[in-house]
C-alpha positions as CSV (number, residue, x, y, z in Angstrom):
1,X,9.8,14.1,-2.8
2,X,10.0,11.5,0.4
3,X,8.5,8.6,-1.3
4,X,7.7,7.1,2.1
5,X,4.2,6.7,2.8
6,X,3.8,6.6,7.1
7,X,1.4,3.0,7.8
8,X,-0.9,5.1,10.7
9,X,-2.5,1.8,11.9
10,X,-4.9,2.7,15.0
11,X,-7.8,2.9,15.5
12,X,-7.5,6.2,17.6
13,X,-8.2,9.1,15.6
14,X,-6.4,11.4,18.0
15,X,-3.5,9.4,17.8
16,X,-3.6,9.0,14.1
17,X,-3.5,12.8,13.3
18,X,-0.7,13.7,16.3
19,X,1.1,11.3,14.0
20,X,0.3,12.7,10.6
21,X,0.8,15.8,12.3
22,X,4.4,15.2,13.6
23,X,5.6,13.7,10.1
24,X,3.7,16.3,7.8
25,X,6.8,18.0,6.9
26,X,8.7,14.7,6.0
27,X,6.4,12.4,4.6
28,X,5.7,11.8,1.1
29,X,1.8,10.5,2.2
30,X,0.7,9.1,4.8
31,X,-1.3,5.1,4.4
32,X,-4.7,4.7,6.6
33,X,-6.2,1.1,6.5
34,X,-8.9,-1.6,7.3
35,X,-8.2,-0.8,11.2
36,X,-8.6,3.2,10.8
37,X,-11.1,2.9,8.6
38,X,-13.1,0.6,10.4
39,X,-13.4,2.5,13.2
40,X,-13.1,6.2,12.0
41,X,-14.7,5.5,8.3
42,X,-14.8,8.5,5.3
43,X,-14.8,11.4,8.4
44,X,-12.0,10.6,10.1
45,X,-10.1,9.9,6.6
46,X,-11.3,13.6,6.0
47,X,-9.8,14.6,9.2
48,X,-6.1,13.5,8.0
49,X,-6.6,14.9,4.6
50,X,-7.0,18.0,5.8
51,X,-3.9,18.2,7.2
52,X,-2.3,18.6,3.7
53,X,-0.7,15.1,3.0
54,X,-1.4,12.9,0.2
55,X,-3.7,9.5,1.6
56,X,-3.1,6.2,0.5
57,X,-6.4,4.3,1.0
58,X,-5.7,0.4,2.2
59,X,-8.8,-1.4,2.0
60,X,-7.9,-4.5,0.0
61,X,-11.4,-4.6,-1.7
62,X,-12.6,-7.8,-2.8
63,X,-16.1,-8.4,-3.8
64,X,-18.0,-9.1,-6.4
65,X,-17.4,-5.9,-9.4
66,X,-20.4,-4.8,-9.3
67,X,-19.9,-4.2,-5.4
68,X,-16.6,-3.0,-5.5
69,X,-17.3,-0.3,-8.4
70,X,-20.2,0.9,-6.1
71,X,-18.0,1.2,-2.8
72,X,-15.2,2.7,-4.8
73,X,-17.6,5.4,-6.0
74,X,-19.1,5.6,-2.5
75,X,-15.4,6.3,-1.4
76,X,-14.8,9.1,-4.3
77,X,-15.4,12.0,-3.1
78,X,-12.1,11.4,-0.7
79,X,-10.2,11.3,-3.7
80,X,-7.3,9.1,-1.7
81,X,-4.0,9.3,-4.2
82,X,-3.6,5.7,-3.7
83,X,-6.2,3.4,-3.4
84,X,-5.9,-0.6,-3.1
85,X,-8.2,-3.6,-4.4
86,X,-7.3,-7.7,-4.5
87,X,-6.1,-9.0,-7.4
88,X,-7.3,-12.0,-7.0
89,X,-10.9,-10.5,-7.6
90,X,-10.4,-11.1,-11.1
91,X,-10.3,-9.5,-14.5
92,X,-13.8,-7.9,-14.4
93,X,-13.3,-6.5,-10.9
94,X,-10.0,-4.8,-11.5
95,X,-11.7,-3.5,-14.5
96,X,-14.8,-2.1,-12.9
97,X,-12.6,-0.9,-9.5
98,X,-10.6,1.7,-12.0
99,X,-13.8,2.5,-13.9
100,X,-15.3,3.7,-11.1
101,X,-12.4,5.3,-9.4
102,X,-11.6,9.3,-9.3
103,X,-9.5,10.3,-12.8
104,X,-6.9,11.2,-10.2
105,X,-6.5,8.0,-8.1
106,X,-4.0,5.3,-8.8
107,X,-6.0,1.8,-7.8
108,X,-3.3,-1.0,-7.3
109,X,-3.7,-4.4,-7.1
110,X,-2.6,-6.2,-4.4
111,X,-0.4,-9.3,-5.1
112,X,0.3,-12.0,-2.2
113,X,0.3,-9.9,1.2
114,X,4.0,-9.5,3.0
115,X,2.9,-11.6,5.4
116,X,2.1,-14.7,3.3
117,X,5.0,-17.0,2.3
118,X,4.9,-20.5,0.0
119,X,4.1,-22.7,2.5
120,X,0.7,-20.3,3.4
121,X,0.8,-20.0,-0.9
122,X,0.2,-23.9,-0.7
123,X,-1.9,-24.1,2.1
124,X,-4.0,-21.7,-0.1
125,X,-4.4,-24.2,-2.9
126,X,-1.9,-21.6,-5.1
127,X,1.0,-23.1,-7.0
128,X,4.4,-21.8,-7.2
129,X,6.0,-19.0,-5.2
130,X,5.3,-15.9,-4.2
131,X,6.8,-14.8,-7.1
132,X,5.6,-16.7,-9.3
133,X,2.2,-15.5,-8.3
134,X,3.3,-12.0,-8.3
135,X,4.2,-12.2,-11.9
136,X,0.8,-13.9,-13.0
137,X,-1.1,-10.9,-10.8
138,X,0.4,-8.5,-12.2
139,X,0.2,-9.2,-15.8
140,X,-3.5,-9.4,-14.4
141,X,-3.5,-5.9,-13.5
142,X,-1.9,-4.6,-16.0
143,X,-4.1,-6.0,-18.5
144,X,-7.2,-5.0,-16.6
145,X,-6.1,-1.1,-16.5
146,X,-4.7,-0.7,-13.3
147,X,-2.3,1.8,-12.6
148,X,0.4,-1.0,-10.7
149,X,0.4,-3.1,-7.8
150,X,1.1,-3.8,-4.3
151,X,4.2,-6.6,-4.0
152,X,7.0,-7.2,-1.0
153,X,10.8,-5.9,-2.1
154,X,11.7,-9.6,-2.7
155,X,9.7,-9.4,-6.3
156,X,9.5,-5.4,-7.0
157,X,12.8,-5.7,-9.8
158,X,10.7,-8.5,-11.8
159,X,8.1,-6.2,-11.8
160,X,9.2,-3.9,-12.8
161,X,11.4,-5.2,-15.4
162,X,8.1,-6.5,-17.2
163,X,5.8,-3.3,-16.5
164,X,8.3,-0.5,-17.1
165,X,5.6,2.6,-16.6
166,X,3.2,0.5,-13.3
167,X,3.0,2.0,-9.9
168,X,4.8,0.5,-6.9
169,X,3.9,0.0,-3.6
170,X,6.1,-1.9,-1.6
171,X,4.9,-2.3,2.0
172,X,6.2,-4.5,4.8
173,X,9.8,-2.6,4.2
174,X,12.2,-2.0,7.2
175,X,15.2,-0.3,8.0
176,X,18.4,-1.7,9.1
177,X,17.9,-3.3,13.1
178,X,14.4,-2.9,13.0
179,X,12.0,-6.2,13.7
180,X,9.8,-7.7,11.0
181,X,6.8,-8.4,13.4
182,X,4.4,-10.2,11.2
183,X,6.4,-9.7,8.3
184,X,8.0,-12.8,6.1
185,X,9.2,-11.0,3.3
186,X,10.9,-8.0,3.7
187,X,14.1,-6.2,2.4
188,X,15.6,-2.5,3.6
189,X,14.3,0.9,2.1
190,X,17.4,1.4,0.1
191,X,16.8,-1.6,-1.8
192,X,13.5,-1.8,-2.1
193,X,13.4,1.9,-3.7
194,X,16.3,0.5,-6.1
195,X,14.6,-2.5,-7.4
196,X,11.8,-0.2,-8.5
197,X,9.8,0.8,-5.8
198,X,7.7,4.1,-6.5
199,X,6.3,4.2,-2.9
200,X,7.6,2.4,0.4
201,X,5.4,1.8,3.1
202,X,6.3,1.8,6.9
203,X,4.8,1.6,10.0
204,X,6.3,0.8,13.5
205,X,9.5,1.7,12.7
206,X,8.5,5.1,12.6
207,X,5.2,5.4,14.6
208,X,6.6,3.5,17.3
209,X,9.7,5.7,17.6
210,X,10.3,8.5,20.3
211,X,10.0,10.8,17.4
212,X,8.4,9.8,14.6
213,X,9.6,12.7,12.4
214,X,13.3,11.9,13.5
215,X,12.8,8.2,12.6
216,X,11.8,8.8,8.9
217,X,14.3,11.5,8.3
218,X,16.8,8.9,9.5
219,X,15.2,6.6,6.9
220,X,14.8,9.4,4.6
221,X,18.8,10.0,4.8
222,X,19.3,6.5,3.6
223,X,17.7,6.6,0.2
């Protein structure tokens, strides 16, 4: 199976399923965030379910546990196959988040976003790299239950190399040529999928093409 995941970040529904639509034969899911969700909410993440492709569910929850084990049941009857929370919520939160999830959701943690680099790390108050802190979170998450975590190519193999069986997502991944927008830390498909990537997430390389479809098989040919 494709194990890309298509980023549909609009807010236009319309736009959003004429894209899911055109890559429904390619695609190995497709990824709907804070910006879709926002304005189209559970509804419109129905809407692209229906159209037969697995949904991976980017809404970064951080809150309190008790909060986010209430939202993530609120969100359950979706059933997304991916579905993400912050890592830096803590111990009981990650805990509480997979408690409450569907049996057949895989909740991720995410690490330090692809658009963060040391110096923002720093600014942060955080010590150490991004990879250092990817290392600490992820031992967090494993720990706490999770089934993997979100993390840029540059520290997937370290990941991996320390949590043989996790889940993951590497977003913020683009093909040779293509521009990194507000991306810092990014590497191509090919690599990030053999480092240990077990989904790769991209956006504008794709939904920003003439044809979508045609830009993903292109990628698609490349892993």
């Amino acid at each position: 199976m494709n194990p890309v995941y298509v980023a549909l970040d609009t807010p236009d529904l319309d736009r959003a399923l004429a894209l899911a639509k055109s890559v429904r034969m390619v695609a190995g899911g497709v990824k709907l965030g804070l910006e879709f969700f926002s304005a189209n909410g559970p509804q419109g993440v129905q809407e692209v379910a229906r159209l037969g492709l697995p949904v991976f569910l980017d809404l970064k929850l951080h809150d309190i546990p008790n909060t986010v084990a209430k939202a993530i049941q609120a969100l359950g009857a979706l059933e997304p196959a991916v579905l993400t929370v912050h890592a830096a919520g803590g111990r009981a939160m990650l805990e509480e988040a997979k408690a409450a999830a569907p049996a057949s959701t895989k909740v991720v943690a995410v690490t330090v976003l692809t658009s963060l680099d040391g110096s923002d790390l720093k600014d942060a108050g955080v010590a150490g790299s991004p990879a250092d802190q990817v290392a600490r979170l992820a031992s967090l998450a494993r720990e706490s239950g999770l089934d993997g975590i979100v993390c840029s190519g540059a520290e997937v193999r370290a990941a991996r190399k320390a949590w043989t069986k996790g889940f993951f997502v590497v977003p913020g991944v683009r093909p040779e040529g293509s521009g990194v927008g507000d991306q810092k830390r990014v590497v191509t498909p090919r690599t990030a999928l053999d480092d240990g990537a077990s989904i790769l997430v991209i956006g504008r390389p794709i939904t920003g093409a003439d044809s979508p479809a045609d830009a993903l098989r292109d990628i698609a040919a490349t892993l």
